[in-house]
C-alpha positions in Angstrom: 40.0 63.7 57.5 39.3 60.4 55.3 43.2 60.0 55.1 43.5 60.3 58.5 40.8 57.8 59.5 42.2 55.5 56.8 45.7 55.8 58.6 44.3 54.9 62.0 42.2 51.6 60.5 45.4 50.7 59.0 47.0 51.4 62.6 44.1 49.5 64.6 45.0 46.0 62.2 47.9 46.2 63.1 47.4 45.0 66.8 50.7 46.8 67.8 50.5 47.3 71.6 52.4 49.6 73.7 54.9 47.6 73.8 55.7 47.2 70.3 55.7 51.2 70.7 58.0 51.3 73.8 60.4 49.3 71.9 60.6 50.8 68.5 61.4 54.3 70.4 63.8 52.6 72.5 65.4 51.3 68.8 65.4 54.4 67.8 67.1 56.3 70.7 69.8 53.6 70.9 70.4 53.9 67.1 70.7 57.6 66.8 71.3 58.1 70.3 75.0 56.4 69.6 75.4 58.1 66.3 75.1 61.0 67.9 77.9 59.8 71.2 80.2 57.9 68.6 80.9 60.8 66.1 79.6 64.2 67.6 80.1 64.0 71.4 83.0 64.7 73.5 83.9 61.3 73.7 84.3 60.9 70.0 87.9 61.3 70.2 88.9 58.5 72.6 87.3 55.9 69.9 88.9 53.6 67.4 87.8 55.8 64.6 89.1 58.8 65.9 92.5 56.8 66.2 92.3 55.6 63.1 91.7 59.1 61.4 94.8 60.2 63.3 97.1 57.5 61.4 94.9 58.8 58.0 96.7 62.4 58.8 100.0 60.4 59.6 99.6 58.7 55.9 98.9 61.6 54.0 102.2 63.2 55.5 104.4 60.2 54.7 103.0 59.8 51.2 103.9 63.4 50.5 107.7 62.7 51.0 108.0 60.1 49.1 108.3 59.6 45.1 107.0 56.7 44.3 103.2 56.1 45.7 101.9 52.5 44.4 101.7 51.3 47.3 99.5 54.6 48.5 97.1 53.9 45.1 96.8 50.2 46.5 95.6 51.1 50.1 93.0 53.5 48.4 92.0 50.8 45.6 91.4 48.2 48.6 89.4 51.2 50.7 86.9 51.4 47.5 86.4 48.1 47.2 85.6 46.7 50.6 82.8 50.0 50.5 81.3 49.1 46.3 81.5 45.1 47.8 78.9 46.4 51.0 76.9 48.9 48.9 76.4 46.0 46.3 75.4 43.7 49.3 73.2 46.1 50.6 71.6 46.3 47.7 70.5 42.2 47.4 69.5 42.9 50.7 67.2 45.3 50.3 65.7 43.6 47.5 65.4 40.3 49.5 63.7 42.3 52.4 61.3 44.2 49.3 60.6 40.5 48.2 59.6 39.4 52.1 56.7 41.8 51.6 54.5 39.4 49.1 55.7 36.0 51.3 54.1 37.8 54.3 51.4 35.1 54.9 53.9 31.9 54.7 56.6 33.9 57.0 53.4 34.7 59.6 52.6 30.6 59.3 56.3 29.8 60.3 56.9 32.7 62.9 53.3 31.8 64.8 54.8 27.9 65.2 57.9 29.8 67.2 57.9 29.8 71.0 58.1 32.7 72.9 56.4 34.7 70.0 53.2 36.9 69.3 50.6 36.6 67.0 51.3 39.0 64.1 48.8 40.3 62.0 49.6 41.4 57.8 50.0 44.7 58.4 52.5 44.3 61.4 54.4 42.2 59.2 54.7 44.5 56.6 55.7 47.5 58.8 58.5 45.3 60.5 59.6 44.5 56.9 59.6 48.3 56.2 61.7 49.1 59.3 64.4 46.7 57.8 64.2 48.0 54.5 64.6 51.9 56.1 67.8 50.2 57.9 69.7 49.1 54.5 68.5 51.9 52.4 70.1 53.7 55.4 73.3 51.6 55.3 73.0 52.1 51.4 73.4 55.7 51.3 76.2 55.5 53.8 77.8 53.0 52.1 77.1 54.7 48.3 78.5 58.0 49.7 81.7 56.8 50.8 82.1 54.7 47.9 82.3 58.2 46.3 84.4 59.9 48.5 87.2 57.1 48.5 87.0 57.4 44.7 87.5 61.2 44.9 90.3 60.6 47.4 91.9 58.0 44.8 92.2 61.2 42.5 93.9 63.3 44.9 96.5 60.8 45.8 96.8 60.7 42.2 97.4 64.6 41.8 99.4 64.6 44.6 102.3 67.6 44.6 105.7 65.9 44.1 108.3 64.9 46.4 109.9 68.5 46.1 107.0 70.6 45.8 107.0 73.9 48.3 105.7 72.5 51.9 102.5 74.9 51.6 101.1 73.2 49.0 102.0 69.6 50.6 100.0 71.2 54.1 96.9 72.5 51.7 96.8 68.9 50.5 97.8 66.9 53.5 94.5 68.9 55.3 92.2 68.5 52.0 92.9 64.4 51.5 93.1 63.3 55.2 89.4 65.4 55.2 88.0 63.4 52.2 89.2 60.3 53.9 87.8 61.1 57.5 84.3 61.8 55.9 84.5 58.8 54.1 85.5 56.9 57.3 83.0 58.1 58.7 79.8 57.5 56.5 81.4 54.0 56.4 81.6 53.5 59.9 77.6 54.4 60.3 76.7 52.0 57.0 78.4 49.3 59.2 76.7 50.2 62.4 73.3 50.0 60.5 74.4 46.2 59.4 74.6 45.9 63.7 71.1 47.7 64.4 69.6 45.5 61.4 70.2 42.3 64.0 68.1 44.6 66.2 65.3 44.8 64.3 64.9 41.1 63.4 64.2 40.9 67.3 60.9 42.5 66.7 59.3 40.0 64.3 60.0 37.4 67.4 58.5 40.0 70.6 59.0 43.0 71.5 61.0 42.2 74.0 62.9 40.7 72.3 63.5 44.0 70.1 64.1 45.7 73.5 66.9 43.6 74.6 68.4 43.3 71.1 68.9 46.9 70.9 70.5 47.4 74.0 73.0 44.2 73.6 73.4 45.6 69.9 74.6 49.1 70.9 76.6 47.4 73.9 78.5 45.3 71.5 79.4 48.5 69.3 80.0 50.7 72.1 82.4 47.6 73.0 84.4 47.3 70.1 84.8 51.4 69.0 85.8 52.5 72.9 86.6 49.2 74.8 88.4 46.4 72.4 91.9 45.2 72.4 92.1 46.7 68.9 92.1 50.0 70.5 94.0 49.4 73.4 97.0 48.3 71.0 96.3 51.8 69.2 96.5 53.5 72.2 99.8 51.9 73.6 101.8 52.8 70.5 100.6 56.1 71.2 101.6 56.2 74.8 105.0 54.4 73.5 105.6 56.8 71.0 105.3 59.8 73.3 107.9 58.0 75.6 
């Protein structure tokens, strides 16, 4: 009981309304809500990652039949470095939003002189400041994971079976590396997505409506650019022009 009553002091200083709950559901839904559409729903395959982890299964096929595979060690070297350059950055960012915690009354002082904004008490700040944290030590994990995967896929291009190696063991490793590289798409797809959602969050610390309608634009904007962009559209049309 006394940890309980503790928690719902804590709770009552916050001054959180509603409305502040309203939209930190709503966050919530739209965040995992599009995970969920974007990588495990039917309409999965009709995005630009799905695309994109078709020409993965095209690449492990053509690197197969050829000797020499620099060029194939390159693509993979550039693959682990964009992902260790975003873990590292997620990293400084999380410290940075860590290091918000103890300039919570100053940040208060300058987000109370803001229009269109609502009083905000210590312990609100701090759990808006938690939510962001929770969003890169999300991102990080993705991030970290498919660091590690694109490394692990570096070693299978390098054992790759040679040019005139029997065709069932180029299939076994055609279907093994093109899956490393679709889970490591993937986990690196979600640590960008949490980059997106982190704009999100910063709408809370202004209003909660604010937070509302940053969510819904934020997932609008992804939905946009994985299922509506030109990029896609060109992916698609050298699909349709290939099956001509």
């Amino acid at each position: 009981m006394p940890e309980w009553t503790n928690i719902l002091n804590f709770w009552n200083k916050t001054g959180f309304t509603s409305l502040d709950v309203i939209a930190l559901v709503l966050f919530l839904v739209c965040w995992i809500g599009y995970i969920l559409f974007a990588d495990y729903s039917r309409f999965a395959p009709k995005g630009i990652v799905q695309s994109m982890n078709d020409y993965r299964s095209q690449w492990m096929r053509l690197m197969v039949s050829r000797d020499v595979r620099i060029v194939d060690s390159q693509i993979m070297g550039n693959l682990l470095h964009s992902t260790t350059f975003l873990a590292s950055t997620t990293i400084l960012l999380l410290g940075g939003t860590i290091a918000a915690l103890g300039a919570g009354d100053q940040a208060i002082a300058v987000l109370t002189d803001l229009p269109f904004t609502t009083a905000t008490a210590r312990e609100a700040w701090e759990i808006k400041v938690l939510l962001m944290a929770a969003v890169f030590v999300y991102a990080f994990f993705k991030f970290a994971w498919a660091m590690r995967l694109f490394n692990y896929g570096s070693i299978l291009v390098g054992a790759a079976p040679a040019e005139d190696a029997p065709q069932s063991e180029k299939t076994r490793f055609i279907t093994r590396t093109t899956a490393i590289n679709r889970i490591a798409a993937s986990n690196y797809s979600q640590g960008i997505r949490s980059y997106f959602f982190s704009v999100a969050a910063l709408g809370w610390f202004l209003h909660p409506i604010f937070f509302m309608i940053a969510s819904i634009w934020v997932v609008l904007v992804v939905y946009r650019r994985e299922f509506r962009s030109k990029a896609l559209a060109a992916l698609q049309k050298t699909d349709e022009s290939d099956a001509a």
